[in-house]
Structures are given as C-alpha cells and as structure tokens.
N, CA, C and O atoms as a Tripos MOL2 file, in Angstrom:
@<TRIPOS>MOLECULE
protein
  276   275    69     0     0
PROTEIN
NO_CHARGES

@<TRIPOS>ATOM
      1 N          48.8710    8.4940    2.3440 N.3       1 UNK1
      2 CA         49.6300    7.5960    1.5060 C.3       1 UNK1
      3 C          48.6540    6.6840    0.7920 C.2       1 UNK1
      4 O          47.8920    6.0020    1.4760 O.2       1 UNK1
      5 N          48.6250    6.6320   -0.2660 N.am      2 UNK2
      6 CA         47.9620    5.6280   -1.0950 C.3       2 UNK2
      7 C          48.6090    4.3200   -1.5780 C.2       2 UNK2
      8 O          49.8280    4.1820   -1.4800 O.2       2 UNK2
      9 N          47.8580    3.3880   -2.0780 N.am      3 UNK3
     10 CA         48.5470    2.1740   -1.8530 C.3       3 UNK3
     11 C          48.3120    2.3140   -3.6930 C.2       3 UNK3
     12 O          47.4390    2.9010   -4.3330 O.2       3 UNK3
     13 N          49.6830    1.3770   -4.2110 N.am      4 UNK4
     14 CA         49.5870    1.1590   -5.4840 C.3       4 UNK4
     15 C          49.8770    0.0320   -5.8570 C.2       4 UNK4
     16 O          50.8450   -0.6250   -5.4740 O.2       4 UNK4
     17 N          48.8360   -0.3700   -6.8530 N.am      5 UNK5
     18 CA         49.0010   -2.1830   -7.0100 C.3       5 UNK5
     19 C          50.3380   -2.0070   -7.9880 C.2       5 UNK5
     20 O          50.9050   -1.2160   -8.7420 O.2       5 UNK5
     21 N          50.4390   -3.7140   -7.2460 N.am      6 UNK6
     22 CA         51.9030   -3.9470   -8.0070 C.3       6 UNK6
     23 C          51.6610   -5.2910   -8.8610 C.2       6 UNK6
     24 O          51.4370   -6.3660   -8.3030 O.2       6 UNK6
     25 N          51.7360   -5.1120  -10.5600 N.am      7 UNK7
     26 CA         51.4640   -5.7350  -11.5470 C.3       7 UNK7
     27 C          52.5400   -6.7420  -11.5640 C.2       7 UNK7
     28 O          53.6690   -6.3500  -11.8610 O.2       7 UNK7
     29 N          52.3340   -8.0670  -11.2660 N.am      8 UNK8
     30 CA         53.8010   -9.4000  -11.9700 C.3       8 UNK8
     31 C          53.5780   -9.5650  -12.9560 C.2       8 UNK8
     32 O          52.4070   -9.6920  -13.3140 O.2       8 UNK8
     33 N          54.8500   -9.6470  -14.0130 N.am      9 UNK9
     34 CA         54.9790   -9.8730  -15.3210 C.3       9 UNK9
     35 C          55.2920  -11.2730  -15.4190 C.2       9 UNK9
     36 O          56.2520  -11.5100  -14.6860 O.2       9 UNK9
     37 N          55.0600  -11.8550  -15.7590 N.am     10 UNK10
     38 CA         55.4790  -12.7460  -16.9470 C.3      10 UNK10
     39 C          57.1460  -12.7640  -17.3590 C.2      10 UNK10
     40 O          57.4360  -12.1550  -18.3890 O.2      10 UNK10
     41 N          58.0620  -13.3210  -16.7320 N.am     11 UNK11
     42 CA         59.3360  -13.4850  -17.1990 C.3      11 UNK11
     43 C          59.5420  -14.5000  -18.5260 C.2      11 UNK11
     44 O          60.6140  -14.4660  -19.1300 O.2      11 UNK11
     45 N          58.7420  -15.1710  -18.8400 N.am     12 UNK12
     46 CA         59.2380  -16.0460  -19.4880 C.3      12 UNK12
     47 C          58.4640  -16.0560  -20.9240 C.2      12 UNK12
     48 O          57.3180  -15.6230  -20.8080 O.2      12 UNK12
     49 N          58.8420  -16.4770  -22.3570 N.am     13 UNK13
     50 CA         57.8440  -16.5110  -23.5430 C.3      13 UNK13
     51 C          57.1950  -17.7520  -23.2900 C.2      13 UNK13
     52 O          57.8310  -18.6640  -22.7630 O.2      13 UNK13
     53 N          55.8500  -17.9060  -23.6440 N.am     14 UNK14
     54 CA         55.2200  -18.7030  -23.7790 C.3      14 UNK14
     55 C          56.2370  -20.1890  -24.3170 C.2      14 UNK14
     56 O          56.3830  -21.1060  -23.5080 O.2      14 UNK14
     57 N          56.7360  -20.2590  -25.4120 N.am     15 UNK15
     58 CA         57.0940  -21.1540  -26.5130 C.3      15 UNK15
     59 C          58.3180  -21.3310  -25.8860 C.2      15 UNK15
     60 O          58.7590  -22.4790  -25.8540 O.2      15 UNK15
     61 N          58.8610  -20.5720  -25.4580 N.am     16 UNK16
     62 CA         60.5290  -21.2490  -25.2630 C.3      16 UNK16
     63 C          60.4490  -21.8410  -23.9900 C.2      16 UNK16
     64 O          60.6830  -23.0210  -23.7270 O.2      16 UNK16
     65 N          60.0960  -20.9300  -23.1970 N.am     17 UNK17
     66 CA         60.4040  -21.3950  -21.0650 C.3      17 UNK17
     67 C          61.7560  -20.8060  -21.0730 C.2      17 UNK17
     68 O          62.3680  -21.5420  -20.3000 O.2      17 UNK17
     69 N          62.4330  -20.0690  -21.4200 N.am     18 UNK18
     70 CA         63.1550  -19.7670  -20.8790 C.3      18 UNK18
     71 C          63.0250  -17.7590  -20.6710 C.2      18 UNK18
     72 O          62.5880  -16.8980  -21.4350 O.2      18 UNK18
     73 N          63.3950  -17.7130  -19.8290 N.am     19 UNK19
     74 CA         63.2630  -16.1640  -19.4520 C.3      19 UNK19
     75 C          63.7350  -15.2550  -20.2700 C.2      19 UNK19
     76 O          64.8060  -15.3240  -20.8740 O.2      19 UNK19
     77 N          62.9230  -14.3530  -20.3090 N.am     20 UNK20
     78 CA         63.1340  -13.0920  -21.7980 C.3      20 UNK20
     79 C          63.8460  -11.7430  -21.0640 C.2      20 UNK20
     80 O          63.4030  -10.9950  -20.1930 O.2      20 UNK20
     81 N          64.9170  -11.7500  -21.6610 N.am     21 UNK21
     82 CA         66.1060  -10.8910  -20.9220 C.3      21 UNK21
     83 C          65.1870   -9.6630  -20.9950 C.2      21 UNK21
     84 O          65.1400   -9.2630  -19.8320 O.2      21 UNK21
     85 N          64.4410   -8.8680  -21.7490 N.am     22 UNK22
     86 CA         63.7970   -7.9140  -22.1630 C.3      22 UNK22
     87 C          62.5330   -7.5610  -21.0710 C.2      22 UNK22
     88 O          62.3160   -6.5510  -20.4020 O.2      22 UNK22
     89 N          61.7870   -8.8700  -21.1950 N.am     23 UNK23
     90 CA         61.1800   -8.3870  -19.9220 C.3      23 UNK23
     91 C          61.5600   -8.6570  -18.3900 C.2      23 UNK23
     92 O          61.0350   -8.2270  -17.3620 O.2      23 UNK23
     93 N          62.3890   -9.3090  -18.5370 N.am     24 UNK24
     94 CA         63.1330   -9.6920  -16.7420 C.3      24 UNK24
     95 C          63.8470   -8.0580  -16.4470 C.2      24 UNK24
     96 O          63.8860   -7.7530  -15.2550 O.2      24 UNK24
     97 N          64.2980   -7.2040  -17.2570 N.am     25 UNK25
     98 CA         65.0230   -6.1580  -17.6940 C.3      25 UNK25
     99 C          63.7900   -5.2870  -17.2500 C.2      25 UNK25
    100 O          63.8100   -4.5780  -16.2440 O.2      25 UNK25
    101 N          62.7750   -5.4030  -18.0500 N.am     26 UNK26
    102 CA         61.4150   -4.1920  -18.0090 C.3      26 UNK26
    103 C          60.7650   -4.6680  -16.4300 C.2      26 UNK26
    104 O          60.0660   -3.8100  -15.8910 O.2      26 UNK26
    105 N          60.9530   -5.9150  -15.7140 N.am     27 UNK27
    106 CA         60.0860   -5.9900  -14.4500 C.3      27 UNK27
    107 C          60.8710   -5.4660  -13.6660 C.2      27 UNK27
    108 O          60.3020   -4.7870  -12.8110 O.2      27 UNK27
    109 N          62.2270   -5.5060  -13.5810 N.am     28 UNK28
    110 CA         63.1020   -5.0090  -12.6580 C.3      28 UNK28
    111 C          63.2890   -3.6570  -12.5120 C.2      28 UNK28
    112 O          63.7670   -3.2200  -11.4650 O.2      28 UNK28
    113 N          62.8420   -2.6240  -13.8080 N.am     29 UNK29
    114 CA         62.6450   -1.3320  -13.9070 C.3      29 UNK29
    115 C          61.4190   -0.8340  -13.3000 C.2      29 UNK29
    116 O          61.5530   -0.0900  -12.3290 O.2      29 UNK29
    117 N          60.1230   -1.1450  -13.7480 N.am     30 UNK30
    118 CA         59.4820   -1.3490  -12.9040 C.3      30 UNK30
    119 C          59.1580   -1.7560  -11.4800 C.2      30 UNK30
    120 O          58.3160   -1.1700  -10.7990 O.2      30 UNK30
    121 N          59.8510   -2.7600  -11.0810 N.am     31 UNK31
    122 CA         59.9730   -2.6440   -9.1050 C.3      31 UNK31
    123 C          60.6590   -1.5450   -8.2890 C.2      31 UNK31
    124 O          60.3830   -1.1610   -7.1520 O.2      31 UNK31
    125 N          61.7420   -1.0710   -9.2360 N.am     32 UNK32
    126 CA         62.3590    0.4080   -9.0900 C.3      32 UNK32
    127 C          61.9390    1.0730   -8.6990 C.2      32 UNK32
    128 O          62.1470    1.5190   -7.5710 O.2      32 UNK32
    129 N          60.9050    1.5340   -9.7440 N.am     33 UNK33
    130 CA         59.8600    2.7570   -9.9970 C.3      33 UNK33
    131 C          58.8850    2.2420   -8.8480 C.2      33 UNK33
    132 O          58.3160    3.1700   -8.2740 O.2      33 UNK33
    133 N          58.6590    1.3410   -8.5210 N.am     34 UNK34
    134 CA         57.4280    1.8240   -7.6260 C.3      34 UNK34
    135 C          57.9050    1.4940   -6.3630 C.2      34 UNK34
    136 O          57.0400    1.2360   -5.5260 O.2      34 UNK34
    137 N          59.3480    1.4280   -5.9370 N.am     35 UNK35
    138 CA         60.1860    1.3650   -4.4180 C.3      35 UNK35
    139 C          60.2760    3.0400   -4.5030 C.2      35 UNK35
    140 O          59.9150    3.7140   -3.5380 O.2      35 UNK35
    141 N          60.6610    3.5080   -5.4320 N.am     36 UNK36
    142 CA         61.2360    5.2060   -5.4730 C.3      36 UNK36
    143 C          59.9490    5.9090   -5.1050 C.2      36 UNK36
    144 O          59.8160    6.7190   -4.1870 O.2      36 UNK36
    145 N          58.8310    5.4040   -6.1120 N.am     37 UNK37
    146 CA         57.7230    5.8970   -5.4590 C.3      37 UNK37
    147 C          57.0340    5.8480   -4.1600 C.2      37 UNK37
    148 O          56.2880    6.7500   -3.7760 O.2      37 UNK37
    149 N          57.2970    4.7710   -3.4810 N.am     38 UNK38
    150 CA         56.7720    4.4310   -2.1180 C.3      38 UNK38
    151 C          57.9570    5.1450   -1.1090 C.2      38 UNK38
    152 O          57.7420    5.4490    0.0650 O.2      38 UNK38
    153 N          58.9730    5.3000   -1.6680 N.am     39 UNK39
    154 CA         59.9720    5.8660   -0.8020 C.3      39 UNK39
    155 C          59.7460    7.8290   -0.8840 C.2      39 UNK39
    156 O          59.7940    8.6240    0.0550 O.2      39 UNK39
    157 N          59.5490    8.0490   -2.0740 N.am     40 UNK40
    158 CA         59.0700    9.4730   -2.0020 C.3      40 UNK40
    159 C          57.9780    9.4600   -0.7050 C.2      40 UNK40
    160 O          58.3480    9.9880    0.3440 O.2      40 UNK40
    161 N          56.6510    8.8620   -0.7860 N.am     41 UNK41
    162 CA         55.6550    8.9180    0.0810 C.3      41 UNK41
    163 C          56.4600    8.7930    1.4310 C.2      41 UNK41
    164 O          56.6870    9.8400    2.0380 O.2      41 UNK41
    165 N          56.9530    7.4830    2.0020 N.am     42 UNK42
    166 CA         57.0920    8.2060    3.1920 C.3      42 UNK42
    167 C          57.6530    8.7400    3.6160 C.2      42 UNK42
    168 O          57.3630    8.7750    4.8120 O.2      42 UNK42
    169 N          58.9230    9.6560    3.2430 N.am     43 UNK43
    170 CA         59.8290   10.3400    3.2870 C.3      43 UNK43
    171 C          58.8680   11.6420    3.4900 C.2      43 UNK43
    172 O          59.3120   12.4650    4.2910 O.2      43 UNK43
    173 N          57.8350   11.8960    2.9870 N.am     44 UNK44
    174 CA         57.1980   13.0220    3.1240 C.3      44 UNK44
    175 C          56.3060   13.2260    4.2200 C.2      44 UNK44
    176 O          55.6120   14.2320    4.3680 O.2      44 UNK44
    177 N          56.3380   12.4260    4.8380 N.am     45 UNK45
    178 CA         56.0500   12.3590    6.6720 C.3      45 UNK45
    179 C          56.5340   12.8780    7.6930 C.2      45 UNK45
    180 O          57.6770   12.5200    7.9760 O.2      45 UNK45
    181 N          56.1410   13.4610    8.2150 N.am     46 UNK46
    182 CA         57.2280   14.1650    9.5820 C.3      46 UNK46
    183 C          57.1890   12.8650   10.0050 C.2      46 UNK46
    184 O          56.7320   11.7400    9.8070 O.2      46 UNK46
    185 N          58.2240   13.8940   11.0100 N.am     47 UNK47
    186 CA         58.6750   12.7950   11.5210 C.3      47 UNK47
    187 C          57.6920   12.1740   12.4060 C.2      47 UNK47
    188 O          57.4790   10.9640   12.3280 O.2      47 UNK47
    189 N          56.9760   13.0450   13.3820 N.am     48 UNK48
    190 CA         55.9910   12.5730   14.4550 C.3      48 UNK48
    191 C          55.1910   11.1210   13.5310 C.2      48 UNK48
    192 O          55.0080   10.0550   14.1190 O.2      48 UNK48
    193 N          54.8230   11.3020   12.1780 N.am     49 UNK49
    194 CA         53.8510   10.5410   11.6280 C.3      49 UNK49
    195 C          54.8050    9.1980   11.3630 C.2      49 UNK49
    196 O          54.3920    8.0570   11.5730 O.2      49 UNK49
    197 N          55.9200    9.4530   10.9520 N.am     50 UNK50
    198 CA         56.9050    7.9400   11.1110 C.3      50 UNK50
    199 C          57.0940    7.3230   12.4040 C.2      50 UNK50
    200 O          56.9100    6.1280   12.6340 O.2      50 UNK50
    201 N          57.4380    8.1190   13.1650 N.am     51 UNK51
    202 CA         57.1800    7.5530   14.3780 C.3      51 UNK51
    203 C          56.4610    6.8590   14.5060 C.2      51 UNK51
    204 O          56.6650    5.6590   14.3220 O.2      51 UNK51
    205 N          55.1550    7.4370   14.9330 N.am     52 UNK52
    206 CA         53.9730    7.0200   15.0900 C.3      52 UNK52
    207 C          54.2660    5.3290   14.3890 C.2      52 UNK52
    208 O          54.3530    4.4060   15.1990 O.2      52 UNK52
    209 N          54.3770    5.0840   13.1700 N.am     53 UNK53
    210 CA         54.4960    3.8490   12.3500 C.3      53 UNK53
    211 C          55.6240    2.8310   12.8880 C.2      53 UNK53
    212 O          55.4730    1.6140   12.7780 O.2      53 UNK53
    213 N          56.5560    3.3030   13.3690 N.am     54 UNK54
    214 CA         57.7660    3.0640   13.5400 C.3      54 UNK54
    215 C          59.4160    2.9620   12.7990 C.2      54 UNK54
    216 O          60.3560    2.1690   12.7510 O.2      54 UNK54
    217 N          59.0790    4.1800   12.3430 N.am     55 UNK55
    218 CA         60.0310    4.5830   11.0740 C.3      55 UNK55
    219 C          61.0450    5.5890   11.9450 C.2      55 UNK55
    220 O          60.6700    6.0750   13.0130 O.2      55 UNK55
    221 N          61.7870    5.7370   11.6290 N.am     56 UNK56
    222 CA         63.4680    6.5780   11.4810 C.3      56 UNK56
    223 C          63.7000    7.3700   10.0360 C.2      56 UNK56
    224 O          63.6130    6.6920    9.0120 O.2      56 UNK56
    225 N          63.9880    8.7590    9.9350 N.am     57 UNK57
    226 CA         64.0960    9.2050    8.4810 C.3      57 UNK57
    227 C          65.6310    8.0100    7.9470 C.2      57 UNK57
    228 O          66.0220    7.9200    6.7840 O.2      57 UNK57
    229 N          66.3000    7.1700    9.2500 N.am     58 UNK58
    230 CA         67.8110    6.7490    8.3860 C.3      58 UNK58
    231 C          67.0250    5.1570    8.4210 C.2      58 UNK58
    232 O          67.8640    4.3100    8.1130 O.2      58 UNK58
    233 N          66.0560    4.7140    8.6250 N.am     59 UNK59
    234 CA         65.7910    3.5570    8.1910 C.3      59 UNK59
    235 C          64.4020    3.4210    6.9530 C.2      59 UNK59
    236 O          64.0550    2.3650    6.4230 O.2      59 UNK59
    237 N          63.9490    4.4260    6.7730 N.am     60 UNK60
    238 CA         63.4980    4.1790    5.8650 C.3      60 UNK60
    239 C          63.3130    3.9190    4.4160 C.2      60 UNK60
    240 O          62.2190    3.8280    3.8580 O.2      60 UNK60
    241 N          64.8820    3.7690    3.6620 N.am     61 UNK61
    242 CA         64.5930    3.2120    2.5290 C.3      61 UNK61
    243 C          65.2110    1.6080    2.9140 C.2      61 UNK61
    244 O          65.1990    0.8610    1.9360 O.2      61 UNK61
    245 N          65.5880    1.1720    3.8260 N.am     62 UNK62
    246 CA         65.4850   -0.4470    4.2970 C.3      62 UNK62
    247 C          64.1660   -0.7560    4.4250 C.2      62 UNK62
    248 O          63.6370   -1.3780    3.5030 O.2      62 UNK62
    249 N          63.4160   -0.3960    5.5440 N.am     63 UNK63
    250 CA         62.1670   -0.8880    5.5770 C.3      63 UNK63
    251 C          61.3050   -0.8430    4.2030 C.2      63 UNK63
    252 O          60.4330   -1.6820    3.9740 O.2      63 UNK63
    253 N          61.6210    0.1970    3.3230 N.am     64 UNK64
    254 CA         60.9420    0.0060    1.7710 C.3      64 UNK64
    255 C          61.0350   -0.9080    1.0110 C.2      64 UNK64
    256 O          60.1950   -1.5610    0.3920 O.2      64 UNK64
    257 N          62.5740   -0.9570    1.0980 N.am     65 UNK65
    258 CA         63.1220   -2.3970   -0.0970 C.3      65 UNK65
    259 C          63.4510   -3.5220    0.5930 C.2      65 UNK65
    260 O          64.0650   -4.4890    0.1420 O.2      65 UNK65
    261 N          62.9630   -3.3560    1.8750 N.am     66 UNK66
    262 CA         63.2590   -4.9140    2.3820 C.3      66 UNK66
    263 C          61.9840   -5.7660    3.2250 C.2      66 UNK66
    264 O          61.6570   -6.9420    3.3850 O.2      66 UNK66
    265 N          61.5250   -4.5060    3.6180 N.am     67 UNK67
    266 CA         60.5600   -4.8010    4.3670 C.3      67 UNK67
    267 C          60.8090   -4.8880    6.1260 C.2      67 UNK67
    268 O          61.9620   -5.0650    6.5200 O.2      67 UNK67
    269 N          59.8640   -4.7760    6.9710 N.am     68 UNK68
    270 CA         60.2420   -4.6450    8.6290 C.3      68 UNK68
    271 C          60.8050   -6.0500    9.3850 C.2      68 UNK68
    272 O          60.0010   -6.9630    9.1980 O.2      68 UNK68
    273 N          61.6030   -6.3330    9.9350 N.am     69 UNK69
    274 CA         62.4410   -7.8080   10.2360 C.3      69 UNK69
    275 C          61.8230   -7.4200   11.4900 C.2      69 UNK69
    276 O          61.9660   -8.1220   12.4920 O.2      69 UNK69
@<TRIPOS>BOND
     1     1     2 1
     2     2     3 1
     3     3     4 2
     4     3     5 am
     5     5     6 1
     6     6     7 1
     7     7     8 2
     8     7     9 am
     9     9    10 1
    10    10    11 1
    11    11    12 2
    12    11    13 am
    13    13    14 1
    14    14    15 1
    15    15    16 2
    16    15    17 am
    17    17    18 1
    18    18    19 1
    19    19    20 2
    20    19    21 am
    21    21    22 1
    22    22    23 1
    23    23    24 2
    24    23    25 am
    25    25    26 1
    26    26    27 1
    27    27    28 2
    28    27    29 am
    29    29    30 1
    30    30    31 1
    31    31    32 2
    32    31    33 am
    33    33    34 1
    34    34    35 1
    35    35    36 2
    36    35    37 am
    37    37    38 1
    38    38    39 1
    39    39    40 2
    40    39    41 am
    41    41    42 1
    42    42    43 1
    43    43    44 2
    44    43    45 am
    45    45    46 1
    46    46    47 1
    47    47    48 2
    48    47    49 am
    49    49    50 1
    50    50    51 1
    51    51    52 2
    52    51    53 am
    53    53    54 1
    54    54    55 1
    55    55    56 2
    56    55    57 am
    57    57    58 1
    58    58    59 1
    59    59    60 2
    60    59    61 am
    61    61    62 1
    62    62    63 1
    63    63    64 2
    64    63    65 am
    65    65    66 1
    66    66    67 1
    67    67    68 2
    68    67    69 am
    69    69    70 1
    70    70    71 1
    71    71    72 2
    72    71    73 am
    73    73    74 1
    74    74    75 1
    75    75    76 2
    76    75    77 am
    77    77    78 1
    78    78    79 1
    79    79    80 2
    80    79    81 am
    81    81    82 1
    82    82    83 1
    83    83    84 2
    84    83    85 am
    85    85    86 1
    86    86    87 1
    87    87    88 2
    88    87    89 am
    89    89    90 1
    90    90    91 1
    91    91    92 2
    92    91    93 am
    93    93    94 1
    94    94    95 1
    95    95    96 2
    96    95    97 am
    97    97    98 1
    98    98    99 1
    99    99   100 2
   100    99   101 am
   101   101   102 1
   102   102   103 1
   103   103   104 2
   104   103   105 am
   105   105   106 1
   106   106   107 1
   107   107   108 2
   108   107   109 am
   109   109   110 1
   110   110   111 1
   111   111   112 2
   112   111   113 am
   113   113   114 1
   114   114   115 1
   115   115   116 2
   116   115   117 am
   117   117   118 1
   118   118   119 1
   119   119   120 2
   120   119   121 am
   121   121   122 1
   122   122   123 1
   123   123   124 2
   124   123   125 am
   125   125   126 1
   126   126   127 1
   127   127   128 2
   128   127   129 am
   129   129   130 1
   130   130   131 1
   131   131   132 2
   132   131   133 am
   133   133   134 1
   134   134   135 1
   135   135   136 2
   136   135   137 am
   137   137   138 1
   138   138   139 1
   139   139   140 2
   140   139   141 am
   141   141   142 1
   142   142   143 1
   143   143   144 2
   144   143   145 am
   145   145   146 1
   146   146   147 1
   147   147   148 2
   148   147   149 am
   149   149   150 1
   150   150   151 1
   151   151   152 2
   152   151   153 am
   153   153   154 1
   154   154   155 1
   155   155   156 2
   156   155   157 am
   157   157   158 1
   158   158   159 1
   159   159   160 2
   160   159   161 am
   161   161   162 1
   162   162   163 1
   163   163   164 2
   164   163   165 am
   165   165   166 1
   166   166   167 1
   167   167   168 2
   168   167   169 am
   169   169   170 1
   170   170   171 1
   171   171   172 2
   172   171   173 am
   173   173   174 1
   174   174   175 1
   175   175   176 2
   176   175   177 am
   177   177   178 1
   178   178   179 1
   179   179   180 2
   180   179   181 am
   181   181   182 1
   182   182   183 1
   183   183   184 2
   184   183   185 am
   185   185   186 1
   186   186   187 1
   187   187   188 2
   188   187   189 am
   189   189   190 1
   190   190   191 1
   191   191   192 2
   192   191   193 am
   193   193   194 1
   194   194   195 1
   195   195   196 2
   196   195   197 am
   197   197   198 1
   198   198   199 1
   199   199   200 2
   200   199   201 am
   201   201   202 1
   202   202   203 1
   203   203   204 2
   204   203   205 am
   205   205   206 1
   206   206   207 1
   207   207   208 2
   208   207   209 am
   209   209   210 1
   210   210   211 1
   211   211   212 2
   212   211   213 am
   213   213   214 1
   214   214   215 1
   215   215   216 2
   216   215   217 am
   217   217   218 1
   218   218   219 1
   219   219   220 2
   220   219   221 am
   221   221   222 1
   222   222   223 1
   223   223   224 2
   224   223   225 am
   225   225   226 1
   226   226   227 1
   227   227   228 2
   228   227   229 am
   229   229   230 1
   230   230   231 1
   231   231   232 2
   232   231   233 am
   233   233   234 1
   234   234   235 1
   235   235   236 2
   236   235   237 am
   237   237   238 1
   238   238   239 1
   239   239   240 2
   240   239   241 am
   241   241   242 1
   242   242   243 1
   243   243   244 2
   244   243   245 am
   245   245   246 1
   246   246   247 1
   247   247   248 2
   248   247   249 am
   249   249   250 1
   250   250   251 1
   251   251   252 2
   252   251   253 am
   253   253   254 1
   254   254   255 1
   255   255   256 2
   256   255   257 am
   257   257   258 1
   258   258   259 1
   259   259   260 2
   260   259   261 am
   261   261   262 1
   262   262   263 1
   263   263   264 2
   264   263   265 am
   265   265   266 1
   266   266   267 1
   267   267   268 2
   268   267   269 am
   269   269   270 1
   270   270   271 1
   271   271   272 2
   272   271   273 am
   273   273   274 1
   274   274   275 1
   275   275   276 2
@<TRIPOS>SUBSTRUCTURE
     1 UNK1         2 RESIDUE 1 A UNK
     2 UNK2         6 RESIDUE 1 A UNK
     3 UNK3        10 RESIDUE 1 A UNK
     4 UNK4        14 RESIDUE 1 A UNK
     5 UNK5        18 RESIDUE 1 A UNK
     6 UNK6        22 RESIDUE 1 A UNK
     7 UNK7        26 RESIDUE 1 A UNK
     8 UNK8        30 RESIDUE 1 A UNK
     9 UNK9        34 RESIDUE 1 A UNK
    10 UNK10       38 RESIDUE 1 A UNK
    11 UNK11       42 RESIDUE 1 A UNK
    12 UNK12       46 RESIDUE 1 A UNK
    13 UNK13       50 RESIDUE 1 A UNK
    14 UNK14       54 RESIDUE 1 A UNK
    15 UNK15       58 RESIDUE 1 A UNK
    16 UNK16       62 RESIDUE 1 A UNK
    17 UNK17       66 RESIDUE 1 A UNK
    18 UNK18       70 RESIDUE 1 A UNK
    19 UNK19       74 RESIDUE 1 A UNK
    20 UNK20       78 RESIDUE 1 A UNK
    21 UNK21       82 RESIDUE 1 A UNK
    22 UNK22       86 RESIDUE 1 A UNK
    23 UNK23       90 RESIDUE 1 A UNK
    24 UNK24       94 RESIDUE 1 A UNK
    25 UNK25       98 RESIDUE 1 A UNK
    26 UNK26      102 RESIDUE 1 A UNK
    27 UNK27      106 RESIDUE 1 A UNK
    28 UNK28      110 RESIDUE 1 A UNK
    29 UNK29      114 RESIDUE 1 A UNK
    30 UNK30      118 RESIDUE 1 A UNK
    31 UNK31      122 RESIDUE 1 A UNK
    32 UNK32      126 RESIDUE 1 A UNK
    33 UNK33      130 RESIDUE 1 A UNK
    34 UNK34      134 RESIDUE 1 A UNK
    35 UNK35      138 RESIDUE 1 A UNK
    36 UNK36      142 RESIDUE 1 A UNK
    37 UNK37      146 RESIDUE 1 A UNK
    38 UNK38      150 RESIDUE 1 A UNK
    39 UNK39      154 RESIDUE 1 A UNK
    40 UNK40      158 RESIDUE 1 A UNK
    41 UNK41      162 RESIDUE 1 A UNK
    42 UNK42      166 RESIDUE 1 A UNK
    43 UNK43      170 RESIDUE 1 A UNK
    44 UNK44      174 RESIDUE 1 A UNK
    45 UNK45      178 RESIDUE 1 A UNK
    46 UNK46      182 RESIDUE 1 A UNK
    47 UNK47      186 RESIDUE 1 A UNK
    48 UNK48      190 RESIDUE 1 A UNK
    49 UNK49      194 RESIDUE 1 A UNK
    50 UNK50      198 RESIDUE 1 A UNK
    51 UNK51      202 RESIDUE 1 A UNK
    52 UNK52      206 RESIDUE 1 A UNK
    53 UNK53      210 RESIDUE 1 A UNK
    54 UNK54      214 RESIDUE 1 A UNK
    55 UNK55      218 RESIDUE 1 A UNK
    56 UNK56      222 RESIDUE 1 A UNK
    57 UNK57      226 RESIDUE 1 A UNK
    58 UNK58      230 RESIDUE 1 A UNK
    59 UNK59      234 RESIDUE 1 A UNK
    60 UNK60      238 RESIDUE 1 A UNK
    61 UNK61      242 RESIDUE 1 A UNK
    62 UNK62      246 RESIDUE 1 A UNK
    63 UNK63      250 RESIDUE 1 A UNK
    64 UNK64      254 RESIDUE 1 A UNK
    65 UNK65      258 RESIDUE 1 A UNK
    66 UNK66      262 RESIDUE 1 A UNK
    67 UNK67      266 RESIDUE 1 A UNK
    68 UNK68      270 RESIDUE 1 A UNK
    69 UNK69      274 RESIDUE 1 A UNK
C-alpha cells in the first residue's frame, strides 16, 4: 500500500473571505477520490493481511472515512 499525499485547498478567494462554492465543490470531489482510492487498496488485502492490521472486510470503509475510534 502506498501512501498518497493529501493536497488542502484553499476554500476561500483571496478578496472576498468568503468561501468559493466552486472550489469547496472541487475539494470535496477530491477527498472522494482519494477515500475510493485508499478504499480500493485495502480492500485488496486478504484477509489474513487485514487482520493482521485490525480490519474486518465489513468495517473497512468506516475505518477509511472515519478513521479507528
């Protein structure tokens, strides 16, 4: 599994301060894309190797988008 940096945008225009529907829109597409991507990866683990981590194939898109409690 490789790790992929995760770029923060900038919600807001310089000049106004108030948040740019366009890119609040484009960051949220983006966090998507790289939960789907991290969720492809470990989904492609046997199971022994989730284990090992402490994964479940039915908990692992919680632990992706939420993180381990």
């Amino acid at each position: 599994m490789t790790a992929h940096p995760v770029t923060l945008l900038r919600t807001s225009h310089p000049s106004s301060g108030k948040p740019s529907r366009i890119r609040s829109l484009f960051a949220s597409l983006m966090h998507e894309i790289e939960i789907r991507r991290a969720l492809r990866e470990v989904s492609a683990l046997d199971d022994a190797a989730m284990h090992d981590i402490g994964l479940t194939p039915g908990n692992v898109e919680d632990v992706v988008r939420c993180g381990r409690h």
